[in-house]
C-alpha positions as CSV (number, residue, x, y, z in Angstrom):
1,X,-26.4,75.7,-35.1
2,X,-29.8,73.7,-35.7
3,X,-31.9,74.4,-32.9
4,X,-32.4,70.5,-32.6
5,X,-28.4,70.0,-32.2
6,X,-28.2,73.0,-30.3
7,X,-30.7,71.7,-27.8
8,X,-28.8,68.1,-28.0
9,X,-26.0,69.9,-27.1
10,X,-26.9,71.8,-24.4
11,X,-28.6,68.6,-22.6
12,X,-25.6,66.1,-23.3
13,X,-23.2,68.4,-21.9
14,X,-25.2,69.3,-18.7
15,X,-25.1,65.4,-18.1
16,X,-22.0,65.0,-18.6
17,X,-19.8,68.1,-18.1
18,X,-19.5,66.9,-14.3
19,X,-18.7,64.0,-14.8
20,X,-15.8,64.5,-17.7
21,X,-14.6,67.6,-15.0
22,X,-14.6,65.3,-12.1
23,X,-12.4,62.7,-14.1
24,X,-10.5,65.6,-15.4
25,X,-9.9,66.9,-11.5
26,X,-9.1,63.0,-10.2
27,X,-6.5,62.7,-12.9
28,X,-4.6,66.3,-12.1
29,X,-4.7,65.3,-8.4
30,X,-2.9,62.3,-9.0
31,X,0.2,64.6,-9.8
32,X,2.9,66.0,-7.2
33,X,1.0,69.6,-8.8
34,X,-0.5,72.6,-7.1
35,X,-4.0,72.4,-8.2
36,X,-6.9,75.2,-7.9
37,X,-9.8,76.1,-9.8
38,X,-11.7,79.0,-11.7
39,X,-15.2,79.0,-13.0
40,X,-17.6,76.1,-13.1
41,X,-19.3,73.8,-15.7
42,X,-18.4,74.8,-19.1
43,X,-16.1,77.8,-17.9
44,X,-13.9,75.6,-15.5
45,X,-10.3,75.9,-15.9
46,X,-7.6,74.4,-14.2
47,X,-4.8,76.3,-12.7
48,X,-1.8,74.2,-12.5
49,X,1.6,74.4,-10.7
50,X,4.6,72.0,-11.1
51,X,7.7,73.6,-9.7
52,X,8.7,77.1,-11.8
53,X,5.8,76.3,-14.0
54,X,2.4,77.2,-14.0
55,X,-0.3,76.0,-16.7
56,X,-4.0,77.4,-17.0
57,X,-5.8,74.1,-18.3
58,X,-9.2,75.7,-19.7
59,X,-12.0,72.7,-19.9
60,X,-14.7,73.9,-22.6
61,X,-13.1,73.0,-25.8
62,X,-13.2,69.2,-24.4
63,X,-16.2,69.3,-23.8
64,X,-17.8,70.5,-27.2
65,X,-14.6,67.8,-28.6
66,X,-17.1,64.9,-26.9
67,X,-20.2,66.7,-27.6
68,X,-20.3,67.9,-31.3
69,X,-18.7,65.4,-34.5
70,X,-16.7,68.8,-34.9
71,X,-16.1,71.5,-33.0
72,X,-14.8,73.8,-35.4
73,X,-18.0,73.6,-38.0
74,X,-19.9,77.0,-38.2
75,X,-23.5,74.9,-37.3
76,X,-22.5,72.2,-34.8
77,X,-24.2,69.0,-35.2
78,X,-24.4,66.6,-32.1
79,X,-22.4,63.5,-31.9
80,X,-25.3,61.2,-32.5
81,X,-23.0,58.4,-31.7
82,X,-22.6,59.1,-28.1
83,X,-25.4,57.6,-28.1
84,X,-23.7,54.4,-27.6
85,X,-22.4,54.4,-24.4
86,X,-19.2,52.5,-25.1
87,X,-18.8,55.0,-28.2
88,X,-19.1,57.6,-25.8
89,X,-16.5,56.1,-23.0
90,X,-13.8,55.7,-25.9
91,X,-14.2,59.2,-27.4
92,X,-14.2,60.8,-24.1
93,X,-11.5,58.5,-22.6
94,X,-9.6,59.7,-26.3
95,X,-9.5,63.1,-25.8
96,X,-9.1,63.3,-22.6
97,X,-5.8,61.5,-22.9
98,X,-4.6,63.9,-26.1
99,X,-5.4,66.8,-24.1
100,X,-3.6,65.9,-20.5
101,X,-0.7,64.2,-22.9
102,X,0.1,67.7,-24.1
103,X,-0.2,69.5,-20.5
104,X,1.9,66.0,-18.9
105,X,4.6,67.5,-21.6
106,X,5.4,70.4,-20.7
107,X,5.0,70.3,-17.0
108,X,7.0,67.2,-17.1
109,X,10.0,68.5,-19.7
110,X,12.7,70.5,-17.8
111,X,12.8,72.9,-20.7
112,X,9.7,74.4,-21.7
113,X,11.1,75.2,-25.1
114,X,12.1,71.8,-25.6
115,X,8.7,70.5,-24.8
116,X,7.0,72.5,-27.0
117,X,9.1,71.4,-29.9
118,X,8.6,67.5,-29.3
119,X,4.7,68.4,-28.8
120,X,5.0,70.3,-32.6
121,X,6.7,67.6,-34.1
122,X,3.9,65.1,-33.0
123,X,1.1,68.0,-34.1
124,X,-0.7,65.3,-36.4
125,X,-1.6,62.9,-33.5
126,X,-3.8,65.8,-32.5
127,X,-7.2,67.4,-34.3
128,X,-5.7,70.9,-32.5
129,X,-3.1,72.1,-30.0
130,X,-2.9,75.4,-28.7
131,X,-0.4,76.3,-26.3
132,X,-0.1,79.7,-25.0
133,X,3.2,80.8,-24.2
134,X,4.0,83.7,-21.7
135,X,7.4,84.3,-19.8
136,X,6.9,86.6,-17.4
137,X,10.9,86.9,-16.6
138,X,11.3,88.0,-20.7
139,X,8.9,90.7,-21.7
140,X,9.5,89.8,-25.6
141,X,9.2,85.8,-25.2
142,X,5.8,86.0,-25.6
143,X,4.7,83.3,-27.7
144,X,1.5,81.5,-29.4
145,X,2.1,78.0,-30.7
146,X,-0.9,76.6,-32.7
147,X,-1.0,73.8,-34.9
């Protein structure tokens, strides 16, 4: 990373990390969930219950998604667009959506299985999807979905 976008970075996301977390929190509290948390700023997660299922919603890949033009480069490069503000509100508002889409899925699906395979089907909508997959009641359904 350039020390110029690395700076960048690091002072985009401590402005707005709160904020994008404190949207992120109103939206999962609008659900009939179980909701607690782990971690703060960049290493929040979400622990999530809906019933029989449980989902462990981890929040720092979204952020570098807003942050960075792509998170997945070996240097990342700020988003010098987000410098806009409504650039910033539609990108953020964007993946925000993709991401609690996915989780609204499979929470919402009565079988897990099911939900997975309607999310994989629709895996070009979304830059990345990885879905962790771990049944405790079956010690071999131990899965990784990534597309």
């Amino acid at each position: 990373m350039q020390n110029r976008d690395k700076i960048q970075i690091t002072r985009f996301l401590c402005m707005v990390s709160p904020i994008v977390a404190e949207i992120v929190r109103t939206i999962l509290k609008s659900f009939d969930w179980q909701l607690s948390e782990d971690g703060k700023g960049l290493d929040l997660a979400f622990y999530i219950k809906s019933g029989e299922k449980e989902a462990k919603f981890f929040i720092h890949n979204l952020f570098l998604e807003i942050a960075t033009q792509d998170r997945d480069e070996e240097l990342l490069r700020f988003d010098e667009k987000l410098c806009d503000f409504d650039y910033f509100l539609a990108k953020t508002t964007r993946l925000i959506q993709s991401k609690l889409n996915i989780l609204l899925r499979v929470l919402g699906e009565e079988n897990v299985d099911k939900a997975v395979e309607s999310i994989c089907q629709d895996a070009k909508k979304y830059n990345r999807i990885r879905i962790w997959r771990i049944d405790q009641n079956k010690s071999s359904a131990n899965s990784n979905h990534k597309t």
